[in-house]
C-alpha positions in Angstrom: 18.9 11.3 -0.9 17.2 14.1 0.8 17.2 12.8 4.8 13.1 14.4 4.7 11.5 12.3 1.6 8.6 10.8 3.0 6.9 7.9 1.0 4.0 5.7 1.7 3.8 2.2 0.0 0.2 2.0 0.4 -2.7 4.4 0.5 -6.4 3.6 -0.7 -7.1 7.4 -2.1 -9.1 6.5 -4.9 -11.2 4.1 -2.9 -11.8 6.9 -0.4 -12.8 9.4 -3.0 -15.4 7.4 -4.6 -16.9 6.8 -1.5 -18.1 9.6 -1.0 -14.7 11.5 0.7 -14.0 15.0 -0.5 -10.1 14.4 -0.2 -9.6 18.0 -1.1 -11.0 19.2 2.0 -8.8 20.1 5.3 -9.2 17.0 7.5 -11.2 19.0 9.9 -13.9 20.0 7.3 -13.6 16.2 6.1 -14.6 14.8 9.2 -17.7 17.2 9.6 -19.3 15.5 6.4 -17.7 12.5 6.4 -19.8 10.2 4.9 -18.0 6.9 6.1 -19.6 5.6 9.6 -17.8 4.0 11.9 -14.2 5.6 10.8 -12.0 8.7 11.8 -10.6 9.7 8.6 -6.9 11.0 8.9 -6.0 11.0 5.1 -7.1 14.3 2.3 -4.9 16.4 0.2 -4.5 18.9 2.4 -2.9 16.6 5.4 -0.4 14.7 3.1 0.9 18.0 2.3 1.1 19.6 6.1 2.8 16.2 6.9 5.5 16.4 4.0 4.6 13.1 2.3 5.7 13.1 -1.9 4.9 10.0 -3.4 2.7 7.2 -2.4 1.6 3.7 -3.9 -1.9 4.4 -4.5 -4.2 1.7 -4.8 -6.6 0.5 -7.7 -9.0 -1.5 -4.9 -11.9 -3.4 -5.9 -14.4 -4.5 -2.9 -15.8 -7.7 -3.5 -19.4 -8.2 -2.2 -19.3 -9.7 1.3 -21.8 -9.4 4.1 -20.0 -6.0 5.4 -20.1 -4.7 1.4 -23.5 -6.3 0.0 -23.0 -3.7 -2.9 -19.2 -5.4 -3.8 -18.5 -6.9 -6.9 -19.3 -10.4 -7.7 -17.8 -10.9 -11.2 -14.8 -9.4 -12.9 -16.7 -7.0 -15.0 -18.0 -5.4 -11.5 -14.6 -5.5 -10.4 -12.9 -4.4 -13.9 -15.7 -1.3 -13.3 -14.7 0.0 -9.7 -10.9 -0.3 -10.5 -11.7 1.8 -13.9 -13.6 4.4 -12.0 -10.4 4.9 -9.8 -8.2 5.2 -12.3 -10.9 8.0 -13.4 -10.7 9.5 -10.1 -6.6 9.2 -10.1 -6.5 11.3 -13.8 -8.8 14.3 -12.6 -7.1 14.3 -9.5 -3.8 15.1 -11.6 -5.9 17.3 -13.7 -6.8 19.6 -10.7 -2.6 19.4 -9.8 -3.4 17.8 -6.9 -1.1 14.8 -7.6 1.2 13.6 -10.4 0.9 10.0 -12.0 4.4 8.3 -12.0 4.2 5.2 -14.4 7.9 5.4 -15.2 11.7 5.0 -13.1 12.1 7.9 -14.9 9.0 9.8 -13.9 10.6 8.8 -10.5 13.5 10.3 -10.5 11.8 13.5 -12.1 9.2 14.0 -9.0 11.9 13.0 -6.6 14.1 16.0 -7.6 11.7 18.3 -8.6 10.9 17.7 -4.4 14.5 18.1 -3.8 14.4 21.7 -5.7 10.8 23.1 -4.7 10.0 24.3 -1.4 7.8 22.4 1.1 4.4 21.4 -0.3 4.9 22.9 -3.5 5.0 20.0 -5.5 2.0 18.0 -6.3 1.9 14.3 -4.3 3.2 11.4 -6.2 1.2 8.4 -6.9 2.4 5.0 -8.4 -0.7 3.2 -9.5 -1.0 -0.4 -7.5 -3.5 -2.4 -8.2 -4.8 -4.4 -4.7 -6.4 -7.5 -5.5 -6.3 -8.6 -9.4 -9.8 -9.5 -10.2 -10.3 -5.9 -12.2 -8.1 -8.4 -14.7 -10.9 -10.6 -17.0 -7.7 -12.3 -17.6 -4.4 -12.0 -17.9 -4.6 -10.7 -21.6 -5.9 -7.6 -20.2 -2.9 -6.7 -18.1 -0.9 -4.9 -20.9 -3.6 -2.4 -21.2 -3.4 -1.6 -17.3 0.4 -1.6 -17.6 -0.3 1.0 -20.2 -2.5 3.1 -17.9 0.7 3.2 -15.2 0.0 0.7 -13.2 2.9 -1.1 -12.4 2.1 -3.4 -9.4 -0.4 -6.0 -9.1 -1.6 -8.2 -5.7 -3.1 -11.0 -6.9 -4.9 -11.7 -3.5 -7.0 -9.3 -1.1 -9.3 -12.3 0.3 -9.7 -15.3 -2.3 -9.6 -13.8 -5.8 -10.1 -15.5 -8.8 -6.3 -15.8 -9.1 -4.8 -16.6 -5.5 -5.5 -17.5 -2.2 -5.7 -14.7 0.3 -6.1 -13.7 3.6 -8.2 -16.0 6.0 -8.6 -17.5 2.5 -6.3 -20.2 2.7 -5.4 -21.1 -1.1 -2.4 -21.8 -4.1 -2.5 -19.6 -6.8 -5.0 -20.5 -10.0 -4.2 -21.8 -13.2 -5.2 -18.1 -14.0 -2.9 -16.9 -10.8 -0.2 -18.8 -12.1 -0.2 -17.4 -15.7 -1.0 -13.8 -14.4 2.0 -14.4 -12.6 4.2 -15.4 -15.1 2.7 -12.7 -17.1 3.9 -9.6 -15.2 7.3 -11.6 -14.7 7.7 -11.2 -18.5 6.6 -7.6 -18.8 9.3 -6.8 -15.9 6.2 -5.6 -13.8 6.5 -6.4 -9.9 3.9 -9.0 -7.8 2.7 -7.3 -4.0 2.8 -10.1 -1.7 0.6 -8.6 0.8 -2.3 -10.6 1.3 -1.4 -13.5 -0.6 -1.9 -17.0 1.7 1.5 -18.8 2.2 0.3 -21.5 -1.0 -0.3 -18.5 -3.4 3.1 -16.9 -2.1 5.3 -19.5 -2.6 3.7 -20.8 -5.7 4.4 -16.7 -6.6 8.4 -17.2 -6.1 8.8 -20.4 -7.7 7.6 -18.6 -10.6 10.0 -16.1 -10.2 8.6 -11.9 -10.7 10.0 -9.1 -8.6 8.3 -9.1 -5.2 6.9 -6.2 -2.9 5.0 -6.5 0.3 3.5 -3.1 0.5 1.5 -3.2 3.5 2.5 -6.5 5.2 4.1 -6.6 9.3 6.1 -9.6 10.8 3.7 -12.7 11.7 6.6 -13.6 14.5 4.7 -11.0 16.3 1.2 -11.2 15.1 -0.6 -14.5 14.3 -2.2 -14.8 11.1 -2.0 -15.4 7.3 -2.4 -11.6 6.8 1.2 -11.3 7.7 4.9 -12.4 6.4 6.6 -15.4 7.7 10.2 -14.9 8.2 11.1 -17.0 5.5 8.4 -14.6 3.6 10.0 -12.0 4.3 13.9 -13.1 3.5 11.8 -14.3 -0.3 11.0 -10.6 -0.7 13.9 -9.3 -0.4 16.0 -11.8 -1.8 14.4 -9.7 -5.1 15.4 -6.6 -3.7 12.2 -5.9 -2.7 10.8 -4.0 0.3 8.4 -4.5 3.2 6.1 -1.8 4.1 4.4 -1.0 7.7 1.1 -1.3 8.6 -0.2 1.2 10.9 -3.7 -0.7 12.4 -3.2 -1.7 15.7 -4.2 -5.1 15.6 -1.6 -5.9 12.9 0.9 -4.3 15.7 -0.2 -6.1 18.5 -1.0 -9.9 18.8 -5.1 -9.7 20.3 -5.8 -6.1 20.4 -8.9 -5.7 20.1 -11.3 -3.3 18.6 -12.3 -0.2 21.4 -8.9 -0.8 23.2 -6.8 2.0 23.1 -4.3 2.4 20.3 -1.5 0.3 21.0 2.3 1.9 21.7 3.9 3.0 18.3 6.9 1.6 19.7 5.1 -1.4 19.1 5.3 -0.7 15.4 9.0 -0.3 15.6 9.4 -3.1 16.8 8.0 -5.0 13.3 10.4 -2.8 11.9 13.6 -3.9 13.7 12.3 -7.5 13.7 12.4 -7.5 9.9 15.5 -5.6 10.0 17.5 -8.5 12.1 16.0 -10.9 8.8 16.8 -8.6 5.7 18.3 -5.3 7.0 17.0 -2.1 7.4 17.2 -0.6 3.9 14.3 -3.1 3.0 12.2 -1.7 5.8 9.8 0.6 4.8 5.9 2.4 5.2 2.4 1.1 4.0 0.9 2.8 6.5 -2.7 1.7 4.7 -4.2 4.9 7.0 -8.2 4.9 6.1 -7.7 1.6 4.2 -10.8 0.5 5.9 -10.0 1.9 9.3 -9.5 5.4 10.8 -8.0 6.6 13.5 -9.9 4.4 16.1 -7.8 1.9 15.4 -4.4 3.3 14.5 -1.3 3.4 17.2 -1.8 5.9 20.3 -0.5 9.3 18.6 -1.3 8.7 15.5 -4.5 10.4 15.4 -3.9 12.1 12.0 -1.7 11.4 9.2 0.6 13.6 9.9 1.5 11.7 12.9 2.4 8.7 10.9 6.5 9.7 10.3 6.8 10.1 14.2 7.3 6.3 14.2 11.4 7.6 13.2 11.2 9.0 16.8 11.7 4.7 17.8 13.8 4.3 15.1 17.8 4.0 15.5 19.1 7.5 14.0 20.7 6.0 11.2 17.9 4.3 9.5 15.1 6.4 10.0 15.7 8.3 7.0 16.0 4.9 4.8 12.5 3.6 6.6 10.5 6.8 6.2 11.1 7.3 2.9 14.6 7.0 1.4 14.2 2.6 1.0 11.4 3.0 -1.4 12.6 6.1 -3.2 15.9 3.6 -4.1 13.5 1.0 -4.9 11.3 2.9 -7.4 14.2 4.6 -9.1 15.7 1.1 -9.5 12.7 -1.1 -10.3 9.9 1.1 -11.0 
């Protein structure tokens, strides 16, 4: 495996584009007319290629209506409609060449060597649809038709969904979670345990699908349902599955606090080797989840950009840096995918 693959497990690019980010711009021009308030954007086309990244799990993400997101949907039509216009997004994204659908191992294996044979930046990004929250599904009759459409990893929960409880939404899976579940078990497709809440999780494994967590850090260091348990995490990987990083610093740091400075990115790696003593290292991964509703106010000091995000490897032991930035999910799509 080439020792400079870089892969993210979680990025919210069609969410970002359709609000109002052009992610074709340079980050600098980006940021001059962002239209997002609040948020330093680190993530467009341009900066995924200057920092070497090749493939990515890139979300379908429906907002539900909340008082931070009055305009969210509140039925699964509205959410079957925003997940729809992303996968819209995704397609003339690919048209422009500006990244290349996977929905296949073998589409995998294809980008990953077409990036071993091209120089730097030439290839197009790779994107592996994951869909973040499954309420775009009316039920789980439709998920055959998404499956179709490439995407190939659901998360039942975000907050409570219609199928699963989520985060600070303390719940079991549905009868409609629980045949969802059992659904993308039988079509061999994979369950991201990110956001689920413990009841949903475990309910998840007793049914028994492939698990993920593609944006989920180590709750022995962070308080909260948002993260994985240790036994969580030793249930993902007892599927083969992989964990993925999370680069906001209150996932990093138990009561950081928003207008603090970013905390250490050696607090990151320290998730990392924490989960590392559970599972090992080759199940240790990225979801970095930059501008997945925070910028880079709230990311790790030095990581003011995207392409700051692989110097985590710098507080990584030398032999697994390569497996953490990229190389553990490259083995994991080409096997699973």
């Amino acid at each position: 495996m080439n020792p400079r693959l870089r892969i993210d497990g979680h990025l919210d690019l069609a969410y970002n584009g359709l609000n109002g980010r052009d992610l074709r711009l340079p980050l600098e021009a980006l940021r001059a007319s962002d239209p997002v308030q609040g948020q330093i954007a680190t993530v467009s086309f341009p900066e995924l290629r200057t920092s070497g990244l090749g493939l990515c799990l890139g979300t379908l993400f429906a907002l539900p209506q909340t008082p931070d997101s009055p305009h969210g949907y509140t039925d699964a039509a509205g959410a079957r409609a925003q997940a729809l216009a992303q996968l819209e997004q995704y397609r003339r994204w690919e048209d422009e060449g500006l990244i290349r659908l996977l929905r296949s191992r073998k589409d995998v294996v294809g980008h990953l060597e077409s990036l071993d044979s091209l120089h730097d930046g030439a290839a197009p990004l790779g994107v592996v649809l994951l869909m973040e929250g499954a309420d775009p599904l009316r039920t789980p009759d439709d998920l055959p038709w998404w499956a179709g459409q490439g995407v190939r990893i659901v998360g039942p929960a975000w907050g409570a969904t219609r199928y699963a409880g989520g985060t600070d939404a303390p719940g079991p899976l549905t009868a409609l979670g629980r045949e969802l579940v059992g659904a993308l078990r039988d079509l061999q497709l994979t369950v991201d345990a990110s956001h689920l809440d413990d009841a949903a999780f475990w309910d998840t494994v007793e049914i028994g699908p492939r698990l993920i967590a593609s944006h989920s850090n180590a709750r022995a260091l962070v308080r909260g349902n948002r993260h994985l348990s240790d036994d969580m995490a030793r249930a993902v990987a007892a599927t083969d599955g992989v964990i993925g990083l999370v680069y906001l610093s209150s996932f990093i740091e138990d009561g950081w606090q928003d207008g603090q400075a970013g905390t250490p990115l050696s607090g990151l790696a320290r998730h990392a080797a924490h989960y590392a003593g559970l599972v090992g290292w080759e199940r240790v991964a990225l979801g970095s989840d930059m501008d997945g509703g925070f910028g880079a106010e709230k990311t790790p000091a030095g990581v003011g950009r995207y392409r700051d995000v692989f110097a985590l490897g710098e507080h990584l032991p030398a032999g697994e840096n390569a497996g953490v930035l990229g190389g553990n999910w490259a083995r994991w799509l080409s096997t699973h995918l």
